[in-house]
N, C-alpha and C positions, 0 to 999 in steps of 0.2 A: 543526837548524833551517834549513828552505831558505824564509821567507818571513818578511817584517818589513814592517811598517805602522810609516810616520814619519810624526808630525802635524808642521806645521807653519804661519804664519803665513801669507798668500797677499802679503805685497808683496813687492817684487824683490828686495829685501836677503833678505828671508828663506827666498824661494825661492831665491838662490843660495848658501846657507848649508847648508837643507834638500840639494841637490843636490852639494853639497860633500862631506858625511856622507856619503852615497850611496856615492858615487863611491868616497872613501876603504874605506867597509866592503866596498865589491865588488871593490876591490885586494882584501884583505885576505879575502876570503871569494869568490871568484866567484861559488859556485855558491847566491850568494843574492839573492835574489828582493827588491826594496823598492818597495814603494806608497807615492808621496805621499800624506796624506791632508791637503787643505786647507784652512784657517778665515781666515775673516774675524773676528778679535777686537773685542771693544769697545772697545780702545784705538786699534784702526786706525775703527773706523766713526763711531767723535767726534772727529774733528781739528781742530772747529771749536771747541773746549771743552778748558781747560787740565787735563794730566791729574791736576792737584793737587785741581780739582774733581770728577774722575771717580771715582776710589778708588788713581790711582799707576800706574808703569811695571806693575804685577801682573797688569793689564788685558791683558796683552801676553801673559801665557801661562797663566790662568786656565781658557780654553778646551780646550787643548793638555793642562792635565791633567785636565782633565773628562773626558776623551778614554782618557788611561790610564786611569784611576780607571775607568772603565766598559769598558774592556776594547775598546773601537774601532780604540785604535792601543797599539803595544808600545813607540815610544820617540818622543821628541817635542825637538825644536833648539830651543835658547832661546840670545837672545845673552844671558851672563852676568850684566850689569849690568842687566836687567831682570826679573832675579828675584830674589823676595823672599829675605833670608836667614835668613827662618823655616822651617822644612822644611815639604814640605805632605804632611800623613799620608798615609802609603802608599806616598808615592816617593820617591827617590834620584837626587842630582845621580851618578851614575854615571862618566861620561867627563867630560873637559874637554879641547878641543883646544889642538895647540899653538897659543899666542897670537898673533893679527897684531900691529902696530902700535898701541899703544895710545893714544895721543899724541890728543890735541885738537889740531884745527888750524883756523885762520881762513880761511874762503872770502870775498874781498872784491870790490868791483867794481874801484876803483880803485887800491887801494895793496896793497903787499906785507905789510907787518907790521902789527900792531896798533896798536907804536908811532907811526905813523903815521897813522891816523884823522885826522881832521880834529874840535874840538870839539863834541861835543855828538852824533856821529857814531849813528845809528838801528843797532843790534845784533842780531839774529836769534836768540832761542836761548828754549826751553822749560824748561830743568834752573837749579833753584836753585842748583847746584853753579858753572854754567858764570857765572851774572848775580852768586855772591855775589865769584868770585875776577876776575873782569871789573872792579866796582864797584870791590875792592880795587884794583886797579893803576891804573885809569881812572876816577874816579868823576862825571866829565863826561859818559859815554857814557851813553845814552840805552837803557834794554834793552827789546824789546817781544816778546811773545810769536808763539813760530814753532812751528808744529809738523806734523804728515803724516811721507809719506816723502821720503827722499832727494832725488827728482825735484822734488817739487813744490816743497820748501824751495828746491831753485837755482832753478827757475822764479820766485818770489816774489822773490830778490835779482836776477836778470834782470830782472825787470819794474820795479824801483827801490823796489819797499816797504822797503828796506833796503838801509844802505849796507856791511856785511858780516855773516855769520851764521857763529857753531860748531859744528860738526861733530864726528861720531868720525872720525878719520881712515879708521879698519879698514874703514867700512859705504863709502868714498870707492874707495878700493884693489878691495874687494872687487868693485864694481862696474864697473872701470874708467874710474873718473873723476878718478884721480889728478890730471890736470893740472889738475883747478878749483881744487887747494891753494893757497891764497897763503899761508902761513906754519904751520908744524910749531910748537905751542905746548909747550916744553921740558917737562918733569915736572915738573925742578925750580923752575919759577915758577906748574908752572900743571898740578894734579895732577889723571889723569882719573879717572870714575868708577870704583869697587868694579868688578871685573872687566870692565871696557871694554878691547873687542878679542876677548875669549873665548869663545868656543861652549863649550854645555853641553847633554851629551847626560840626559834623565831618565828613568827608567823605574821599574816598579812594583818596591817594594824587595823583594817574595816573588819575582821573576821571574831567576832563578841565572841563567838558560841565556840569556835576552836579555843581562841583566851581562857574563856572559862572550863574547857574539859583538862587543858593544862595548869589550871592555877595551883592544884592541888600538887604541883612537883616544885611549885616557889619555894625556896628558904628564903625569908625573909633576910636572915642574919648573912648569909652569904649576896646576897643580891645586893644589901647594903656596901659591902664592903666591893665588891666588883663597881659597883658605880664611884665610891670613891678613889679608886685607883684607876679607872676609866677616864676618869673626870681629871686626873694629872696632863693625861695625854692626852687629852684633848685640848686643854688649856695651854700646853706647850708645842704645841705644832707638830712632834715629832711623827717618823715613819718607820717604816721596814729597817732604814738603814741606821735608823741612833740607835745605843745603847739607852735603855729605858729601860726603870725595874719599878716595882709599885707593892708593896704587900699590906694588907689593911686588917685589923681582928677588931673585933667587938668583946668587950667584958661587962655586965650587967646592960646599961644604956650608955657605954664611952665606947667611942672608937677611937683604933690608936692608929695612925697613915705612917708610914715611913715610904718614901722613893728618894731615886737616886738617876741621874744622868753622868753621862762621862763620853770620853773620847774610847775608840777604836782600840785603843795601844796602854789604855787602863793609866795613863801619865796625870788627867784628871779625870775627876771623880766628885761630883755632887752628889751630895744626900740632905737629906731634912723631912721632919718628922714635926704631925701635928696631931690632935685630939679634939674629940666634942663630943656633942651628941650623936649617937648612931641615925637620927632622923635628919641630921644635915649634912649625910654621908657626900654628896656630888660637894658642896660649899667648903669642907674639909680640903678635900680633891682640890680645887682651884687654888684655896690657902698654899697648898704645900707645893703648889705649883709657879703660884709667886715667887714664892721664897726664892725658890731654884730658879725662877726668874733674875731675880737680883741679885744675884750670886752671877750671873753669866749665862745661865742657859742657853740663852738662844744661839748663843756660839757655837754649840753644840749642837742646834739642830741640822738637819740638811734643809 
């Protein structure tokens, strides 16, 4: 194979994402040939519309595999957390890159930490995930819907529509806009989404010879860990609209799962935490999915 077609999303995050892959597979390959091929999705073309009203982050690579699936492009960059973790006939999460920074962190005008806000303080954020564990820790804060890309979210807390907004860390870094961080939100107070930080390479699952020219961008140790915080949410039914958080590490051969579910308004709050071996990452995932079963989950779901 000297020729690969990558779909991918057209905003900057995604293009530098898209070009990241690149780069890495042509380390790894010289003598191969890769075409961007560009979309503007539905989920970047209504930003003016919450995407819990649209149909979910799904909107974000629905295109991308229309694209495999018709045979236009051979592999397609999806950030992790933005794909559903129901398979979609035909393809295969294939690669997963090593993990950046997975951490949520607070971009703010004025203050450094959260703890900090000021009463009643206006919050920036689109993810039920981010407004249910906010509410828990703050429930004075005020959460109003933000969403676009990267740029325009800081433009809108620049312009004073808000007096701080959440963010992924990774899409911050990736960019070079680290310095607008004002505070690294820890894990352990404040867990990010289901594979937040990960790129995920997809391709058609009949296609051997694409699998194999990307295997070489697998992290083993991340790809473990994405399947068992995958494997939460799938076992819980949940969608767009629950708060759902998942973060998994590996230390020699144990992995360690923490997630967590809750309501909207942060009033409940599930969590529970399990361990094993990193080779029965998925089987961990459903464990810990139990739990939060018997605890009430499902109540929680939509």
């Amino acid at each position: 194979m000297t020729q690969l077609r990558l779909a991918t999303r057209r905003s900057p995050l995604a293009l530098w994402q898209a070009r990241y892959v690149k780069q890495q597979l042509q380390i790894h390959h010289p003598e191969l040939s890769i075409e961007l091929v560009e979309f503007v999705t539905a989920g970047d073309k209504r930003t003016d519309v919450e995407l819990t009203q649209l149909g979910g982050k799904s909107l974000f690579v629905k295109e991308l595999q229309t694209a495999l699936l018709q045979q236009t492009a051979d592999i397609a960059v999806h950030s992790v957390k933005d794909m559903s973790v129901t398979p979609c006939p035909g393809l295969i999460l294939s690669a997963v890159c090593q993990r950046e920074d997975p951490r949520d962190v607070l971009v703010a005008a004025r203050v450094s930490r959260w703890q900090d806000l000021a009463k009643g303080a206006i919050i920036g954020t689109a993810s039920p995930r981010r407004q249910c564990q906010l509410q828990a820790l703050r429930p004075d804060l005020v959460i109003k819907p933000l969403r676009g890309n990267v740029g325009a979210r800081l433009r809108k807390l620049d312009q004073g529509d808000f007096d701080a907004i959440v963010l992924a860390g990774a899409g911050l870094k990736r960019l070079g806009l680290e310095q607008r961080i004002s505070q690294y939100l820890a894990v352990e107070e404040f867990l990010p989404a289901i594979g937040q930080g990960a790129l995920g390479i997809e391709c058609r699952s009949d296609d051997v010879k694409t699998q194999a020219v990307i295997a070489c961008l697998d992290d083993i140790i991340t790809h473990r860990c994405i399947a068992a915080e995958r494997a939460v949410n799938f076992r819980l039914g949940g969608d767009c609209y629950t708060p759902i958080g998942a973060y998994a590490q590996i230390h020699q051969s144990q992995l360690t799962l923490s997630a967590l579910i809750g309501s909207i308004d942060g009033s409940r709050l599930l969590k529970e935490t399990a361990c094993g071996e990193a080779a029965d990452a998925e089987q961990i995932g459903t464990v810990v999915a139990e739990k939060l079963l018997s605890r009430g989950a499902a109540s929680l779901c939509r």
